[in-house]
Structures are given as C-alpha cells and as structure tokens.
N, C-alpha and C positions, 0 to 999 in steps of 0.2 A: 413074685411081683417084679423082681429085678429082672425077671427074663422077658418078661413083658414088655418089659420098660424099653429094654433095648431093641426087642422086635419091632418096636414099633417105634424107635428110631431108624433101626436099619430099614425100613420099609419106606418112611418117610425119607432118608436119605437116597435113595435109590430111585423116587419118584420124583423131589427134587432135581436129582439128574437128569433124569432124563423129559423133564418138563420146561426148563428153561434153556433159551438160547443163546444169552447174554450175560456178563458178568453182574449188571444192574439186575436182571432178573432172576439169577444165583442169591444177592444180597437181599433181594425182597422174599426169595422163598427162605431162606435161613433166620430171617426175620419171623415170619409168621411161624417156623418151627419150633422157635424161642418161645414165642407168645406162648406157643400152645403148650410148652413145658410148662413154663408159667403160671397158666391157669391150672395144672395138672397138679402142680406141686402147693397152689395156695390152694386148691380141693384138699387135701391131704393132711395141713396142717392141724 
C-alpha cells in the first residue's frame, strides 16, 4: 500500500512539473494534489 502510495505521488509530482508554467500554477496543482490525498485518506478511514 505504501509503495503505491508513493508512486503515485511520484508520478503526480512529475506531471505537476511539467504541467504548469507558473508559480500560481505550481500552487493550484499542489493544491488539487492535496485534495486528492485527502479524499484518499478519508476513503480509508
């Protein structure tokens, strides 16, 4: 579960990168990366 977890951080970090152009745009994709932990982790509880 924990290596999952992390690939698919690393993968969503890696797309993030190279998705935005802008530091505003950095802060909105790290945003929605959050979110989705989020939802991932209140699934779980």
């Amino acid at each position: 579960m924990l290596q999952k977890t992390f690939a698919l951080i690393l993968v969503l970090s890696f797309g993030i990168l190279a998705g935005c152009n802008t530091m505003e745009g950095f802060g909105k994709d790290v945003s929605k990366v959050g979110d989705k932990i989020e939802q991932k982790a209140d699934q779980h509880k």
